[in-house]
Residue frames relative to the residue before (quaternion, step in Angstrom):
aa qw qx qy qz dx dy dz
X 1.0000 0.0000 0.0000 0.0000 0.00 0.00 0.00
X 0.1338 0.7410 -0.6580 -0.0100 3.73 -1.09 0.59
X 0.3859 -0.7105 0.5759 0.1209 3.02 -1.33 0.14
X 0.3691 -0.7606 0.4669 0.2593 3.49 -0.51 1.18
X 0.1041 -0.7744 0.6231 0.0344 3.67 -1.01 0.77
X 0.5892 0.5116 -0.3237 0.5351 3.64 1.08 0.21
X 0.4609 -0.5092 0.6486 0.3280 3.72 -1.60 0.07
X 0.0166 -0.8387 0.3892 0.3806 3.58 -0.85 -0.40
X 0.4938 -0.7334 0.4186 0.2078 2.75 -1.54 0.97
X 0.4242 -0.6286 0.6401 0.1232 3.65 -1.06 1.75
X 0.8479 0.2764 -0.3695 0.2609 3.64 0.16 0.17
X 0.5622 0.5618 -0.5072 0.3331 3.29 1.40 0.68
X 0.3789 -0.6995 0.5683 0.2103 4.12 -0.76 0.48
X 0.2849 -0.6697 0.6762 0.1145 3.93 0.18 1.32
X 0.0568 0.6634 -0.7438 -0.0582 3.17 -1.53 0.95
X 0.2204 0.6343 -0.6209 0.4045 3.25 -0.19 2.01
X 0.8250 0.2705 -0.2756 0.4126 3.53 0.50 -0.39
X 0.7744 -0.5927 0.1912 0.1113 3.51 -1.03 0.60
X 0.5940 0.1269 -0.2376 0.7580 2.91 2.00 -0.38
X 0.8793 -0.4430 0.1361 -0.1095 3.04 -1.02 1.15
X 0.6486 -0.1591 0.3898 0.6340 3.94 0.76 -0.34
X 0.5072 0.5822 -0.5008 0.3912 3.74 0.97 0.77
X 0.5728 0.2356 -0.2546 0.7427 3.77 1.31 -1.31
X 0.1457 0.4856 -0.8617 -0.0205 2.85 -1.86 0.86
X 0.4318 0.5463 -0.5626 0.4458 3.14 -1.93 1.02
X 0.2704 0.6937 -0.6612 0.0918 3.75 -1.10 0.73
X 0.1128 -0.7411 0.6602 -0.0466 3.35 -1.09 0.59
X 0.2575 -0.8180 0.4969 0.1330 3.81 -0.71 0.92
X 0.3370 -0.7763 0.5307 0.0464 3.59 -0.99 1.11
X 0.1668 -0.7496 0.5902 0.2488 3.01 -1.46 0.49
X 0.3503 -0.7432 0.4733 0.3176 3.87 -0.07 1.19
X 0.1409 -0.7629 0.6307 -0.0188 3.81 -0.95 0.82
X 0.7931 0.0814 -0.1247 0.5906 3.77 1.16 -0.34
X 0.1965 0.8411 -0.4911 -0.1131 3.17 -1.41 -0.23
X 0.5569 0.7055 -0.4007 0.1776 3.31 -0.34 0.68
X 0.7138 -0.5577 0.1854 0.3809 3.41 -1.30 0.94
X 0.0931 -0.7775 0.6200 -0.0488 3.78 -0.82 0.82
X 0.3854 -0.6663 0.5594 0.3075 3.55 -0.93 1.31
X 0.5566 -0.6301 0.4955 0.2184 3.23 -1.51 1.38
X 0.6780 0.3839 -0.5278 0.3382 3.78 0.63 -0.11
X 0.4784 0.6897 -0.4145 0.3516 3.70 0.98 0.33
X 0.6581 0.5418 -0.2042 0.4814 3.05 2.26 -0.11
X 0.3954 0.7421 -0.3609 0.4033 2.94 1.91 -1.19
X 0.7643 0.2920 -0.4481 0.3603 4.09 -0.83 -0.29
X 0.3101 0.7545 -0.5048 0.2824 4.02 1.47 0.26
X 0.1011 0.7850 -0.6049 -0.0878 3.78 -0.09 0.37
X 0.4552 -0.7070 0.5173 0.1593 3.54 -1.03 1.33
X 0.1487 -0.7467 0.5205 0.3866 3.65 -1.14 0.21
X 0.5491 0.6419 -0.3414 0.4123 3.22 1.32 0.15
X 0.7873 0.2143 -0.3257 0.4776 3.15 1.46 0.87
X 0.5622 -0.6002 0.1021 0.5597 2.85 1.81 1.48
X 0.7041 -0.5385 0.3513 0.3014 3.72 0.58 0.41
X 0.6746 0.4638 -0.3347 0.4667 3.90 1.78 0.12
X 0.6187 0.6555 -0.1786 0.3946 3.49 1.72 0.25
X 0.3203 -0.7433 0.4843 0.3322 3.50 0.54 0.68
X 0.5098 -0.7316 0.3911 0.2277 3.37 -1.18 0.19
X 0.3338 0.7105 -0.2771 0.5541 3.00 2.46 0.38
X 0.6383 0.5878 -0.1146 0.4836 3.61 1.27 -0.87
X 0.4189 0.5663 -0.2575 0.6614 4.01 2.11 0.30
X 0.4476 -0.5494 0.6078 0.3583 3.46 -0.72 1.37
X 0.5851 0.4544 -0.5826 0.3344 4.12 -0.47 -0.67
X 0.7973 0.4255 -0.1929 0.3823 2.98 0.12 -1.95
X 0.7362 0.4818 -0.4100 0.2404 4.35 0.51 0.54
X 0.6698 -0.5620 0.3164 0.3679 3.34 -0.57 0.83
């Protein structure tokens, strides 16, 4: 769990991900939990960014 303690900013270009100048945006956290959690405790997440029939396990991020 974190909490976001920044605005974000649309005009930096993270270079962390793999294709390129697609995410833009960064925004700086403060980390408040952490710890490892079996993904099917995640499995009933339903995304709307994949109309709502896609777990949220089913997102390159979200696979092991």
């Amino acid at each position: 769990m974190a909490e976001m303690i920044s605005p974000v900013d649309f005009e930096c270009t993270p270079d962390i991900w793999q294709e390129k100048g697609v995410y833009k945006g960064s925004f700086k956290v403060r980390w408040i939990f952490c710890k490892n959690a079996d993904y099917a405790l995640f499995s009933h997440i339903l995304l709307d960014a994949t109309r709502g029939d896609l777990p949220a396990l089913h997102l390159r991020d979200a696979l092991p």
